[in-house]
PyMOL Python script that loads the backbone (N, CA, C, O; Angstrom):
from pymol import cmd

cmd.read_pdbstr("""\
ATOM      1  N   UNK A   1      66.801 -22.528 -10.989  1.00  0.00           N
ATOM      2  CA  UNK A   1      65.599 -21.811 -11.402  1.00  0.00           C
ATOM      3  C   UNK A   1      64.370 -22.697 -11.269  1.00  0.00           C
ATOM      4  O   UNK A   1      63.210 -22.323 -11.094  1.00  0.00           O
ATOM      5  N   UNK A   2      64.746 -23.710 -11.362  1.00  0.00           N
ATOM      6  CA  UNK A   2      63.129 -24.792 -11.565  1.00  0.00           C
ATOM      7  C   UNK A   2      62.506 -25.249 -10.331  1.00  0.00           C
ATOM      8  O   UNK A   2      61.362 -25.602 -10.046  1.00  0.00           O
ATOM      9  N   UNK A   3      64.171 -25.080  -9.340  1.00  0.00           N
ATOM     10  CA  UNK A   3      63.270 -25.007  -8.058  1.00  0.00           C
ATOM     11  C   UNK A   3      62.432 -24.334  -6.992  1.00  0.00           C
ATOM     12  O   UNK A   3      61.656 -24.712  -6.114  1.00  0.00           O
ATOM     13  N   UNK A   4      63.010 -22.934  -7.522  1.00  0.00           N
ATOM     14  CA  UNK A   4      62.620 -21.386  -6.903  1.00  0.00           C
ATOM     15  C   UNK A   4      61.059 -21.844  -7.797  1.00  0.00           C
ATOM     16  O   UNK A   4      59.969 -21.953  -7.236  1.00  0.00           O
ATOM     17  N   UNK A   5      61.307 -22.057  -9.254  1.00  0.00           N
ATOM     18  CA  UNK A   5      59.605 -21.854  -9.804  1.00  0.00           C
ATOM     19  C   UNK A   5      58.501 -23.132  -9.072  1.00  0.00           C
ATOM     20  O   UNK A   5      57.313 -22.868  -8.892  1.00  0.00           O
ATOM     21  N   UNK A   6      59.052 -24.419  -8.724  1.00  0.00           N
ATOM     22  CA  UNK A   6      58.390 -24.883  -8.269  1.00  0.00           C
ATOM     23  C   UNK A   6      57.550 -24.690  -6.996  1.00  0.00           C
ATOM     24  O   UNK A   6      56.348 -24.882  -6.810  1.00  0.00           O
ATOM     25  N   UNK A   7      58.400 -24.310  -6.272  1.00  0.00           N
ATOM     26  CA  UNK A   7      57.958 -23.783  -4.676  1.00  0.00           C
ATOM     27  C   UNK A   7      57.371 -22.553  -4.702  1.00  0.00           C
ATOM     28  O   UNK A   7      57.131 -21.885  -3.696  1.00  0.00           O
ATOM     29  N   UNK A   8      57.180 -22.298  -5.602  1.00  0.00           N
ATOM     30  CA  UNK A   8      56.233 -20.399  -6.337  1.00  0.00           C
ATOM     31  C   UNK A   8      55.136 -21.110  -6.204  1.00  0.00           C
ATOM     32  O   UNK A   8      54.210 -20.796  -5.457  1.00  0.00           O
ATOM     33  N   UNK A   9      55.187 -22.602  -7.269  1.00  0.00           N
ATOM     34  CA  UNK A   9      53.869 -22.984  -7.777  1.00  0.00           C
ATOM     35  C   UNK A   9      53.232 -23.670  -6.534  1.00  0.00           C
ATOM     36  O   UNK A   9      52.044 -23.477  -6.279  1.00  0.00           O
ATOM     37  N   UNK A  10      54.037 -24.492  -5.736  1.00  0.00           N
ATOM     38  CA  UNK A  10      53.263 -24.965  -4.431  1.00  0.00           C
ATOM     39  C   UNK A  10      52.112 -24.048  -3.690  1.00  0.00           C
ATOM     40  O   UNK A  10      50.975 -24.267  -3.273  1.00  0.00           O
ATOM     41  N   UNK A  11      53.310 -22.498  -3.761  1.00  0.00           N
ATOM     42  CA  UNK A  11      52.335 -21.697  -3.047  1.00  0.00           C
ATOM     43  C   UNK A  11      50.850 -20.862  -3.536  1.00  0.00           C
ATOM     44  O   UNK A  11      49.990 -20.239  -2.913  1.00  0.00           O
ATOM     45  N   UNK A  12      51.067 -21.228  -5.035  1.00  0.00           N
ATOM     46  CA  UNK A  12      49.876 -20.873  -5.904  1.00  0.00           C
ATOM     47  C   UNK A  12      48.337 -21.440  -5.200  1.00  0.00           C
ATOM     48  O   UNK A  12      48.527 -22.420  -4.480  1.00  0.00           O
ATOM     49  N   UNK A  13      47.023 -21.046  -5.273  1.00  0.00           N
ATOM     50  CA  UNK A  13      45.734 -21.324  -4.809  1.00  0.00           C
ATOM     51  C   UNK A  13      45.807 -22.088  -5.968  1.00  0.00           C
ATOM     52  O   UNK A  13      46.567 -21.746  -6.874  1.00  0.00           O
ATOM     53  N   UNK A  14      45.002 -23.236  -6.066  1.00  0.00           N
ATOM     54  CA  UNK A  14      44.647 -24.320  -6.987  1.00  0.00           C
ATOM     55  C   UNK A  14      43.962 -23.614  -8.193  1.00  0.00           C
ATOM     56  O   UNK A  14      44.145 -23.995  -9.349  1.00  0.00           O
ATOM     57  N   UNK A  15      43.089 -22.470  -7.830  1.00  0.00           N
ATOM     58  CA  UNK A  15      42.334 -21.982  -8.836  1.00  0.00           C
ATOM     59  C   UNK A  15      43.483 -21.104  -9.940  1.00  0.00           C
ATOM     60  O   UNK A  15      43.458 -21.055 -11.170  1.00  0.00           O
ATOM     61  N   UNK A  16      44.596 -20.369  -8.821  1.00  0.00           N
ATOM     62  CA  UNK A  16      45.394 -19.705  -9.388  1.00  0.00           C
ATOM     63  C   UNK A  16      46.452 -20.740 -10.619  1.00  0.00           C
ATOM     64  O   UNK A  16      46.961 -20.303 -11.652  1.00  0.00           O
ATOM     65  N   UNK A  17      46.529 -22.004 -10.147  1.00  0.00           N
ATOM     66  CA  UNK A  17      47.415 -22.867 -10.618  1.00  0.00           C
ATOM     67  C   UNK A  17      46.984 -22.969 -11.880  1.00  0.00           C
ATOM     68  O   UNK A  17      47.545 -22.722 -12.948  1.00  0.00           O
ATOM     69  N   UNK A  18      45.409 -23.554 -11.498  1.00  0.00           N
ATOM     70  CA  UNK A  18      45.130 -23.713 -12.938  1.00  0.00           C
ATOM     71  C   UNK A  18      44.773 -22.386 -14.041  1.00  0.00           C
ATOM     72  O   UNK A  18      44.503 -22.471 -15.239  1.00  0.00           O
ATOM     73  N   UNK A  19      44.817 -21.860 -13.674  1.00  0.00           N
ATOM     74  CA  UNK A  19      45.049 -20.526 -15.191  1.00  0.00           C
ATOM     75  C   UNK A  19      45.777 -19.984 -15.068  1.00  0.00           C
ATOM     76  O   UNK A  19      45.663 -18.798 -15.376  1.00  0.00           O
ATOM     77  N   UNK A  20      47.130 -20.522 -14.489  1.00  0.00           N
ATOM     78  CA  UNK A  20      48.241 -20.383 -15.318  1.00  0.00           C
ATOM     79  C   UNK A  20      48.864 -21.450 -16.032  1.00  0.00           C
ATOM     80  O   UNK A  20      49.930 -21.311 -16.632  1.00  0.00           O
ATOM     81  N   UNK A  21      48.261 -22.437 -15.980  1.00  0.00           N
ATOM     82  CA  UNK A  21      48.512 -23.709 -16.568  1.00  0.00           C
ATOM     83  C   UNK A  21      47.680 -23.472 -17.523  1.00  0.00           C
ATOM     84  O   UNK A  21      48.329 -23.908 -18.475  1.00  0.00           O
ATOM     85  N   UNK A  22      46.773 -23.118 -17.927  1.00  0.00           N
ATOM     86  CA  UNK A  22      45.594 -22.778 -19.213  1.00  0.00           C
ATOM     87  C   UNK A  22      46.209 -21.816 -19.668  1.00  0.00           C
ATOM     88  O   UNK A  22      46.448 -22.075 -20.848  1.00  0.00           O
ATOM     89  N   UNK A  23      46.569 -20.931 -19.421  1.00  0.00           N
ATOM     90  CA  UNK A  23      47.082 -19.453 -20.194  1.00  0.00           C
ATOM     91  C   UNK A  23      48.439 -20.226 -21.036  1.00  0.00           C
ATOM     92  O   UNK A  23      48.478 -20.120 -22.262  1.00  0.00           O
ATOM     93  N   UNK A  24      49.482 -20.965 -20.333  1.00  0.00           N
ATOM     94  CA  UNK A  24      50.772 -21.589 -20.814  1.00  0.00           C
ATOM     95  C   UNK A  24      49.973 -22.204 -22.285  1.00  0.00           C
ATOM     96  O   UNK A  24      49.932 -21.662 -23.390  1.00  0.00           O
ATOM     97  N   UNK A  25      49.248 -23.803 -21.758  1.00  0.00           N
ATOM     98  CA  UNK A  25      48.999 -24.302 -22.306  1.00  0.00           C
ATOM     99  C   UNK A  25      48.221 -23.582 -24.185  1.00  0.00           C
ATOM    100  O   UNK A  25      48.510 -24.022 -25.298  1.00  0.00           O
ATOM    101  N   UNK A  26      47.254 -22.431 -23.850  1.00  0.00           N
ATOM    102  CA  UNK A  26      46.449 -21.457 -24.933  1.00  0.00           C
ATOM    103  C   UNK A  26      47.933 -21.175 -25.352  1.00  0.00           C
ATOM    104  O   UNK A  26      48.166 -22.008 -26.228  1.00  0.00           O
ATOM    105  N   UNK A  27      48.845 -20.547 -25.191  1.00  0.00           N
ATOM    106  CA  UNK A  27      49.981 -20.101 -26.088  1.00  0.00           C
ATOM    107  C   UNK A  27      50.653 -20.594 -26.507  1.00  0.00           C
ATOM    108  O   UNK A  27      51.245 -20.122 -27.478  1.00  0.00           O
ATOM    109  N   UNK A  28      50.942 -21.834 -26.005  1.00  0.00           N
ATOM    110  CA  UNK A  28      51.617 -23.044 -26.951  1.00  0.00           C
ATOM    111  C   UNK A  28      50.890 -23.443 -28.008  1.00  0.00           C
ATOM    112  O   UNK A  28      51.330 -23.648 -29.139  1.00  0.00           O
ATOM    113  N   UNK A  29      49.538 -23.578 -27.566  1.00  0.00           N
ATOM    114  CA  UNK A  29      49.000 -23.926 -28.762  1.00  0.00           C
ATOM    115  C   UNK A  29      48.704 -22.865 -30.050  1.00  0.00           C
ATOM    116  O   UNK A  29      48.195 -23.201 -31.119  1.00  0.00           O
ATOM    117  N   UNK A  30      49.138 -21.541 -29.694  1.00  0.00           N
ATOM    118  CA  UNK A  30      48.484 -20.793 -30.712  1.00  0.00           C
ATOM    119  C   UNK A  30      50.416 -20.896 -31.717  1.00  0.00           C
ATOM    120  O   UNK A  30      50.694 -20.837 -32.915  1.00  0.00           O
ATOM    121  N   UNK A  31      51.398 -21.082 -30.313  1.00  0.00           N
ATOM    122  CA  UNK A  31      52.496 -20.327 -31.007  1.00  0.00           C
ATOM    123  C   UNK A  31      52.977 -21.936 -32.268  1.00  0.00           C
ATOM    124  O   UNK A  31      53.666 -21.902 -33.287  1.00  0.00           O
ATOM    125  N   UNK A  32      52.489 -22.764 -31.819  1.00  0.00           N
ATOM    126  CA  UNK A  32      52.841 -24.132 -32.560  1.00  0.00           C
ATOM    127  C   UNK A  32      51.853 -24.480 -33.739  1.00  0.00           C
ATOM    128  O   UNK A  32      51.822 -25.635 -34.163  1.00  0.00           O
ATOM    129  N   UNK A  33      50.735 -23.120 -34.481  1.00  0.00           N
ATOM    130  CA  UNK A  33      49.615 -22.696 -35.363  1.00  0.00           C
ATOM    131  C   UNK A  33      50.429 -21.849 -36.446  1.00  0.00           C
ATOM    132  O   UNK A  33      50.204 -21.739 -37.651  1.00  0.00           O
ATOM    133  N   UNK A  34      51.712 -21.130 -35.457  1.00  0.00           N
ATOM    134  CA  UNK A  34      52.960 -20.861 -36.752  1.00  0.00           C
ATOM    135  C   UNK A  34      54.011 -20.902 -36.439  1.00  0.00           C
ATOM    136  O   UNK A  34      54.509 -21.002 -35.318  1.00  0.00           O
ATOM    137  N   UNK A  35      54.617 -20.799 -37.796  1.00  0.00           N
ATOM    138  CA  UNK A  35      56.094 -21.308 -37.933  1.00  0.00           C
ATOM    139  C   UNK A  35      57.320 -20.277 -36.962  1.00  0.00           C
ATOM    140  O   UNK A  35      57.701 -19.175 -37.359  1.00  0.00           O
ATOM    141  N   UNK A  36      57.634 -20.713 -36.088  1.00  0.00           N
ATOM    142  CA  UNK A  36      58.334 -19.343 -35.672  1.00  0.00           C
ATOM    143  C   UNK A  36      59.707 -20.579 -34.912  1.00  0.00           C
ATOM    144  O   UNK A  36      59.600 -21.795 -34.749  1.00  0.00           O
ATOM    145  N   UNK A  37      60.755 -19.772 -34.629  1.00  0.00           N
ATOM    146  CA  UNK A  37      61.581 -20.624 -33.834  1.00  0.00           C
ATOM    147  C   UNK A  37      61.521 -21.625 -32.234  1.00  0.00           C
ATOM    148  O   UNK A  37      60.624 -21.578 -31.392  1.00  0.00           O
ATOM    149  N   UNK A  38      62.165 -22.063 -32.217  1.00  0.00           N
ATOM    150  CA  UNK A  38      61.832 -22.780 -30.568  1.00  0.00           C
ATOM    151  C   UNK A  38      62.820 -21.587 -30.041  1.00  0.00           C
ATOM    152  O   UNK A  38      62.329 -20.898 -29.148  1.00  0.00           O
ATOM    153  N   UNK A  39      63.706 -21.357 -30.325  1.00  0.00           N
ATOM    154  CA  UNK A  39      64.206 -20.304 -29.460  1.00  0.00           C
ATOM    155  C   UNK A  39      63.215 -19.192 -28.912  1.00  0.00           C
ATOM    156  O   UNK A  39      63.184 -18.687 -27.790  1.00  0.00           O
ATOM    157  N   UNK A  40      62.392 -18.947 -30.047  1.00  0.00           N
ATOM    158  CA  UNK A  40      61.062 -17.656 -29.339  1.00  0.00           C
ATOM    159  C   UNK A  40      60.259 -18.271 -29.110  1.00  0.00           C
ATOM    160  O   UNK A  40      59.352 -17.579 -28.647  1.00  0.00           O
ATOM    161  N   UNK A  41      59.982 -19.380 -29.163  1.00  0.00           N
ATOM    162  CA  UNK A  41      58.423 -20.137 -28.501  1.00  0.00           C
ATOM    163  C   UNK A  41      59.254 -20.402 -26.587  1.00  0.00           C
ATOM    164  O   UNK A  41      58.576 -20.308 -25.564  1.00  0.00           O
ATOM    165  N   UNK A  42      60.413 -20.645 -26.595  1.00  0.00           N
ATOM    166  CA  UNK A  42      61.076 -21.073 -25.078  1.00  0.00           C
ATOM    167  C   UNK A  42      60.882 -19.315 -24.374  1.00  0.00           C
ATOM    168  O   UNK A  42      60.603 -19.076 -23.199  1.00  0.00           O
ATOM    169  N   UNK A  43      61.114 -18.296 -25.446  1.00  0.00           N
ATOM    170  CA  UNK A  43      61.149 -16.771 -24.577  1.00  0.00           C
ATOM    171  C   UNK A  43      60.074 -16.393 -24.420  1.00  0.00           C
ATOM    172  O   UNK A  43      60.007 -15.521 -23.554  1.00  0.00           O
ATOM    173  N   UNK A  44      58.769 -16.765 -25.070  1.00  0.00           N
ATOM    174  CA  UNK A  44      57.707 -16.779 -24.910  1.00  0.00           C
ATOM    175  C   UNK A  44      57.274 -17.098 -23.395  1.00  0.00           C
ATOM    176  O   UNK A  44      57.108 -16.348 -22.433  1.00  0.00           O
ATOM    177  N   UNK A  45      57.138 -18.671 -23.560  1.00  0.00           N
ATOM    178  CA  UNK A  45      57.203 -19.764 -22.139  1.00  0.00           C
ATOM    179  C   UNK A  45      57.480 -18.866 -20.837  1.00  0.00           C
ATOM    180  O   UNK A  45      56.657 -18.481 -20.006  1.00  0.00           O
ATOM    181  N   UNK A  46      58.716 -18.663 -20.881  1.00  0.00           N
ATOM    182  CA  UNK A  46      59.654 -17.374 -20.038  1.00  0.00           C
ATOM    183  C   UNK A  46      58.487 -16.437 -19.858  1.00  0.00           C
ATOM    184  O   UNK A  46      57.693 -16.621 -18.936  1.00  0.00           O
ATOM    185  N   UNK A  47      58.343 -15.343 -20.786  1.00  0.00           N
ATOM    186  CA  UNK A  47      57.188 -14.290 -20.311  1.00  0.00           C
ATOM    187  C   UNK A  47      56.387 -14.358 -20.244  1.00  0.00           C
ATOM    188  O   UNK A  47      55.825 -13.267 -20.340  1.00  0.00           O
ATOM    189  N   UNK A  48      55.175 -15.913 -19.961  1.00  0.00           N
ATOM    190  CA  UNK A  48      54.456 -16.450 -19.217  1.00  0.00           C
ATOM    191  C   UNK A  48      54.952 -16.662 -17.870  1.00  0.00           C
ATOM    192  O   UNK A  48      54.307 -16.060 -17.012  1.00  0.00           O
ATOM    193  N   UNK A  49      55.914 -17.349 -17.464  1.00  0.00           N
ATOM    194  CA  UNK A  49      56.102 -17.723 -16.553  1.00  0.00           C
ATOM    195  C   UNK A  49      56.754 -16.475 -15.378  1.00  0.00           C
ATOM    196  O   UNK A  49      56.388 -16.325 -14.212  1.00  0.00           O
ATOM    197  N   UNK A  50      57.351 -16.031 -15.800  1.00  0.00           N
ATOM    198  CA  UNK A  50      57.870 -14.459 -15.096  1.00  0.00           C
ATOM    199  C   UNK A  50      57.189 -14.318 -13.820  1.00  0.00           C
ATOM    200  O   UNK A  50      57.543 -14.799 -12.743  1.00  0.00           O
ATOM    201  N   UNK A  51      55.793 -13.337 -14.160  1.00  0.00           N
ATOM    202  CA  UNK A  51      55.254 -13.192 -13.006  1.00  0.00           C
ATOM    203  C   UNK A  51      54.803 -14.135 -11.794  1.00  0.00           C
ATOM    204  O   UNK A  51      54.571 -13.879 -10.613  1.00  0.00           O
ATOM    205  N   UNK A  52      54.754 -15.711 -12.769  1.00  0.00           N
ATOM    206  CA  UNK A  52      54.642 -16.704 -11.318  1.00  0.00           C
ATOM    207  C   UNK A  52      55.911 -16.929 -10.543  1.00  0.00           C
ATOM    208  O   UNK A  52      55.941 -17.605  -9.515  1.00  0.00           O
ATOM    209  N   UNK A  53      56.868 -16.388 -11.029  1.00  0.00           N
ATOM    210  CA  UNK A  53      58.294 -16.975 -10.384  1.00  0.00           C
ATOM    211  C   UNK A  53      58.790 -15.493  -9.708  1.00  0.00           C
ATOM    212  O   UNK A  53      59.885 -15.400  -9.154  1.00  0.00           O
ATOM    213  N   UNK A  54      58.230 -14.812  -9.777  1.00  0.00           N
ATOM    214  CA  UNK A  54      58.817 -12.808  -9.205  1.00  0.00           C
ATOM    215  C   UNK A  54      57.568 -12.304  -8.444  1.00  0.00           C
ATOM    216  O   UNK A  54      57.332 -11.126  -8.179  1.00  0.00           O
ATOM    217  N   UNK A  55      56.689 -13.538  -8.086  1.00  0.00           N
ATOM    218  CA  UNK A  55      55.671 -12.775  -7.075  1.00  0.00           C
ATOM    219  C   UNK A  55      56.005 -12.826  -5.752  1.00  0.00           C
ATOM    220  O   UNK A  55      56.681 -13.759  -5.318  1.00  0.00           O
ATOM    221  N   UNK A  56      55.549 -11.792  -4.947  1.00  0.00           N
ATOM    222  CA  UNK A  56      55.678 -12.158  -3.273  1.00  0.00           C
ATOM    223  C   UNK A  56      55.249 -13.543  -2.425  1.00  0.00           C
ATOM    224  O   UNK A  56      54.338 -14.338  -2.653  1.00  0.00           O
ATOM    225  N   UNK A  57      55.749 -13.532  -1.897  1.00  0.00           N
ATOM    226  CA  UNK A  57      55.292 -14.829  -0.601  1.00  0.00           C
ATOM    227  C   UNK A  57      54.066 -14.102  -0.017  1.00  0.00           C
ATOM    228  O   UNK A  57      54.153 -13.002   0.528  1.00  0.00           O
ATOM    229  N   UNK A  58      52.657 -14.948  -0.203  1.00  0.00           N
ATOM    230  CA  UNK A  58      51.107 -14.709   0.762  1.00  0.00           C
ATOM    231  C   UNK A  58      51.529 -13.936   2.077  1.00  0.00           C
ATOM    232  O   UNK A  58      52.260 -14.484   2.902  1.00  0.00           O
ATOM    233  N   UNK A  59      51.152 -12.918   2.218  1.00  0.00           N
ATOM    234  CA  UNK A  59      51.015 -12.441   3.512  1.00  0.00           C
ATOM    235  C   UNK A  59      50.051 -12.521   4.140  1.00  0.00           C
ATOM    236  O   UNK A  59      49.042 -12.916   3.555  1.00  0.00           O
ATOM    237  N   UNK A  60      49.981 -12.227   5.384  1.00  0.00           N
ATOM    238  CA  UNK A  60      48.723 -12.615   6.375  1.00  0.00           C
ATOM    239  C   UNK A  60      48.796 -11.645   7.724  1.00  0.00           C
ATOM    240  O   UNK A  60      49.877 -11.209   8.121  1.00  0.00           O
ATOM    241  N   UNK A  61      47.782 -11.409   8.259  1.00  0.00           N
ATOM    242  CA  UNK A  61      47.756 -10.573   9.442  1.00  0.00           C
ATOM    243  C   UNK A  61      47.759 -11.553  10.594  1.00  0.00           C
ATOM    244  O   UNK A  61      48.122 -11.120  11.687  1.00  0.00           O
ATOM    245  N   UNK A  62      47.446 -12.652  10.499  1.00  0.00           N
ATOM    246  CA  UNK A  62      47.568 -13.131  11.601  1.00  0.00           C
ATOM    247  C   UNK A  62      48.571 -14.604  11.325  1.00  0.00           C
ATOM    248  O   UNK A  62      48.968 -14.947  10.212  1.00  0.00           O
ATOM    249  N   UNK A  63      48.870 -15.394  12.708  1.00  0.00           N
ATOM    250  CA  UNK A  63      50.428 -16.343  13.044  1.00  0.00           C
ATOM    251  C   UNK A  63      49.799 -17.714  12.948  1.00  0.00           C
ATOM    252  O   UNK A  63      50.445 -18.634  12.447  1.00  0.00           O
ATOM    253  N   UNK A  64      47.908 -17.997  13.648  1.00  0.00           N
ATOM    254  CA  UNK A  64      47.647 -19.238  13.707  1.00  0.00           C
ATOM    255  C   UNK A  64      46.396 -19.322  13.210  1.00  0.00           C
ATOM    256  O   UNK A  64      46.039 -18.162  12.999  1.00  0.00           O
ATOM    257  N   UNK A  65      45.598 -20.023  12.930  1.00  0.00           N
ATOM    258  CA  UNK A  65      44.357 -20.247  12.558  1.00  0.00           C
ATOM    259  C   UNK A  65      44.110 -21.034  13.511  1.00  0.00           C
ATOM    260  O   UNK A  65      44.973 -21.810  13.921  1.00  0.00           O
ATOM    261  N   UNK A  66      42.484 -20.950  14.202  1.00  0.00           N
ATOM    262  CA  UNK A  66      41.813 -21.842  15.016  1.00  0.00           C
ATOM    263  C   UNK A  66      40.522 -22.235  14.387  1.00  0.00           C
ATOM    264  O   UNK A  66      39.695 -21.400  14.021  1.00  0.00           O
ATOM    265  N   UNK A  67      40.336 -23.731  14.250  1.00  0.00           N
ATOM    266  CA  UNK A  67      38.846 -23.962  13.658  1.00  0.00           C
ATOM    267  C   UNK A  67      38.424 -24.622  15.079  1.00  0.00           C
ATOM    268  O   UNK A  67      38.960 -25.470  15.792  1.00  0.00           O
ATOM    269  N   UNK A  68      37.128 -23.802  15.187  1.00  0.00           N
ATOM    270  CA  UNK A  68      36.602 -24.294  16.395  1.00  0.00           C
ATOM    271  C   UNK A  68      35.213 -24.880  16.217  1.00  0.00           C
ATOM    272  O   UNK A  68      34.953 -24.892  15.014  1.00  0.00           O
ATOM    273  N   UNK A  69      33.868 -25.546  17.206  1.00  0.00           N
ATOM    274  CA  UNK A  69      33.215 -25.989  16.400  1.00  0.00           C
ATOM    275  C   UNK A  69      31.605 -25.460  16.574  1.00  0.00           C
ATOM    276  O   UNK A  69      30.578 -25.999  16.161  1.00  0.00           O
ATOM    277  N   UNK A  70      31.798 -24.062  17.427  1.00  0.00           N
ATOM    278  CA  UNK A  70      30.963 -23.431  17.602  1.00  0.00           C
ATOM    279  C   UNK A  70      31.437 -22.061  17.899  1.00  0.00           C
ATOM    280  O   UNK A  70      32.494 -21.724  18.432  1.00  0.00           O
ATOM    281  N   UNK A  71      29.834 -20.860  17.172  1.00  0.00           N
ATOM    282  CA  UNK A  71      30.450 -19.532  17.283  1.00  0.00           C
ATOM    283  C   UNK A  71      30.628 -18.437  18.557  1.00  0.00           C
ATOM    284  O   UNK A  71      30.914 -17.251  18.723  1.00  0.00           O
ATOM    285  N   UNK A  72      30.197 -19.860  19.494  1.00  0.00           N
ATOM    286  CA  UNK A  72      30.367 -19.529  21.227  1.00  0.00           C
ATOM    287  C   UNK A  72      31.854 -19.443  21.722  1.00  0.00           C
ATOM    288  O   UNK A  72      32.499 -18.680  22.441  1.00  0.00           O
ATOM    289  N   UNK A  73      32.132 -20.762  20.886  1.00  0.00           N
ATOM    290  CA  UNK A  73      33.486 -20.896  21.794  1.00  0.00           C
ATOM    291  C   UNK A  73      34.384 -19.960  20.485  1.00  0.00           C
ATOM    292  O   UNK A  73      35.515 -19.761  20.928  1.00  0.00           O
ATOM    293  N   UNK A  74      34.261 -19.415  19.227  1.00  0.00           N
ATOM    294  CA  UNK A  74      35.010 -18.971  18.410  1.00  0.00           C
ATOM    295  C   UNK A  74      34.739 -17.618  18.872  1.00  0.00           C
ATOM    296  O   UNK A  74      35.318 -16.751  18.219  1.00  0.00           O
ATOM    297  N   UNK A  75      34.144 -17.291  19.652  1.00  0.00           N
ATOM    298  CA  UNK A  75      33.580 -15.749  20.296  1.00  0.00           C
ATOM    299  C   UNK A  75      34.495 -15.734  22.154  1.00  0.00           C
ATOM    300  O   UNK A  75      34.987 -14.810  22.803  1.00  0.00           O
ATOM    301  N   UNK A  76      34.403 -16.697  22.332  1.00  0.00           N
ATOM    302  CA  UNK A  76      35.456 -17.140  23.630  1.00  0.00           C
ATOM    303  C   UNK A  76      37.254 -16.769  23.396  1.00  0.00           C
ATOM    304  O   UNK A  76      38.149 -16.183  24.005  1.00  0.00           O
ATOM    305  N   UNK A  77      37.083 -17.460  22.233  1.00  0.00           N
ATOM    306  CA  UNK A  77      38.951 -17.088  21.881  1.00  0.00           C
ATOM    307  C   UNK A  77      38.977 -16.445  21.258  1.00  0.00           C
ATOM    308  O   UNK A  77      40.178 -16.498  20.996  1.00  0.00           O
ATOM    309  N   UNK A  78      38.517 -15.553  20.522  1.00  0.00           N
ATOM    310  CA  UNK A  78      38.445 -14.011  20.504  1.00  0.00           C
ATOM    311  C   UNK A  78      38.779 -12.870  20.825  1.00  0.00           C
ATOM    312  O   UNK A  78      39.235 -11.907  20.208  1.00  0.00           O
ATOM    313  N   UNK A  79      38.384 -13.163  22.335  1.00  0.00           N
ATOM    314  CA  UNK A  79      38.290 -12.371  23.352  1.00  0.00           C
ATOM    315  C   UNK A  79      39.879 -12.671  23.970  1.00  0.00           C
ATOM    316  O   UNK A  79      40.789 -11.864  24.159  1.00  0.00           O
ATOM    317  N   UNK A  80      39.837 -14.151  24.205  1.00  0.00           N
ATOM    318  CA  UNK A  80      41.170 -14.808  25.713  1.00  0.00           C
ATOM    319  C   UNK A  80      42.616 -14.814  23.931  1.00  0.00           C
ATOM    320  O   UNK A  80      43.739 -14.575  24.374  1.00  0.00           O
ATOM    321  N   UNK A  81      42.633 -14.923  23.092  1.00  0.00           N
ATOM    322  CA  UNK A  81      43.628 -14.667  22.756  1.00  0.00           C
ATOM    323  C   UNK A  81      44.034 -13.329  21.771  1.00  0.00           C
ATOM    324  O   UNK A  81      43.335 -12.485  21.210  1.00  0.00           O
ATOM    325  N   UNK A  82      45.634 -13.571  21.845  1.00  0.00           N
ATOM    326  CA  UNK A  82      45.999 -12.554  21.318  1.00  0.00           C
ATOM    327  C   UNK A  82      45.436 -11.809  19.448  1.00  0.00           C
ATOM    328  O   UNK A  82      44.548 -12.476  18.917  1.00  0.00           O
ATOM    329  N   UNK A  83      45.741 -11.067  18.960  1.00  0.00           N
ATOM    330  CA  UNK A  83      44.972 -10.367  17.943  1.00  0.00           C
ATOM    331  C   UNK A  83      45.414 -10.986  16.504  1.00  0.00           C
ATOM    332  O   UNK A  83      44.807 -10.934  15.434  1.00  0.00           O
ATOM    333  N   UNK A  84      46.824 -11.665  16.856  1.00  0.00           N
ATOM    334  CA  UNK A  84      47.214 -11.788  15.548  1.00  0.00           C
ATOM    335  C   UNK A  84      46.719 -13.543  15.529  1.00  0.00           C
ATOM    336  O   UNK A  84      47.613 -14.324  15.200  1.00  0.00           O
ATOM    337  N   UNK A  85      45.695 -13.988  15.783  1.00  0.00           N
ATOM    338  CA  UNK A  85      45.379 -15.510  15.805  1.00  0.00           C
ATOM    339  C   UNK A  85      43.741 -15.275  14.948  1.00  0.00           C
ATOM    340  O   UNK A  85      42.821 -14.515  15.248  1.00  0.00           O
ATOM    341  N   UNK A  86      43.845 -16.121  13.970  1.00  0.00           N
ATOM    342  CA  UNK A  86      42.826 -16.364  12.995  1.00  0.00           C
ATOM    343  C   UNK A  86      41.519 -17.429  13.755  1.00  0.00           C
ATOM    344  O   UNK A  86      41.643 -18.646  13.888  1.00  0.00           O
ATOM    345  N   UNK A  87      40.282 -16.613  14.189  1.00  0.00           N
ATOM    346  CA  UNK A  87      39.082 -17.806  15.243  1.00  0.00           C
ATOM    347  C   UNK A  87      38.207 -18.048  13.732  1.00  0.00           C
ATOM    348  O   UNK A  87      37.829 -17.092  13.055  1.00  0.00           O
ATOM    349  N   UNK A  88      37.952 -19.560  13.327  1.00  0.00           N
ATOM    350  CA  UNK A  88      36.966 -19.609  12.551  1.00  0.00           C
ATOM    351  C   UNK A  88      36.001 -20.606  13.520  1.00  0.00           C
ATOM    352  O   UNK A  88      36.610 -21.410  14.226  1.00  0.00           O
ATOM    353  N   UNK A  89      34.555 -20.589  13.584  1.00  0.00           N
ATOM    354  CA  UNK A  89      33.650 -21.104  13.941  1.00  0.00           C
ATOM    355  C   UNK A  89      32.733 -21.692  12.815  1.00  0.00           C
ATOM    356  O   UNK A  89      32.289 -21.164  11.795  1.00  0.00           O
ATOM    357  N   UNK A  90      32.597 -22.903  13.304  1.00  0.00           N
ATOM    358  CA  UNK A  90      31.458 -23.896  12.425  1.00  0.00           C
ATOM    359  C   UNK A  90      30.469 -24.210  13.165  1.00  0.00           C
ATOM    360  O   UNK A  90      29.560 -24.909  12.717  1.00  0.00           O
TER     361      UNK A  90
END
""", "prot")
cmd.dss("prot")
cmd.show_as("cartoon", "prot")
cmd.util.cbc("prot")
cmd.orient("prot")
């Protein structure tokens, strides 16, 4: 289980990481404000953690990303490649 949740969390956005690390962290602290068992503070933990460990894998419409370094040539491969390839221009 800890490794399926870890490789969940790899795939988490940093922003996403951290509030779910703040949300964990806010309920520990409220559930350790009263007296209740560790057995329900651990099932707690659990129905925090749930939805990060039962979400889908990121999908995407396209296979590659290209960073290119103008919106000439990101307007060039555009055109010359196929549809499912990601053109970003800087």
């Amino acid at each position: 289980m800890l490794e399926k949740l870890k490789e969940t969390i790899e795939r988490l956005s940093e922003k996403d990481a951290k509030t779910w690390l703040y949300l964990t962290m806010l309920r520990l602290e409220q559930l350790s404000k009263i007296d209740i068992p560790k057995e329900e503070m651990l099932e707690e933990i659990k129905h925090i953690l749930y939805p990060i460990d039962h979400q889908p894998p990121p999908q995407t419409d396209y296979d590659t990303v290209h960073i290119v370094g103008s919106e000439s040539t990101a307007g060039s491969l555009r055109v010359g490649l196929e549809r499912n390839h990601k053109i970003i221009g800087v």
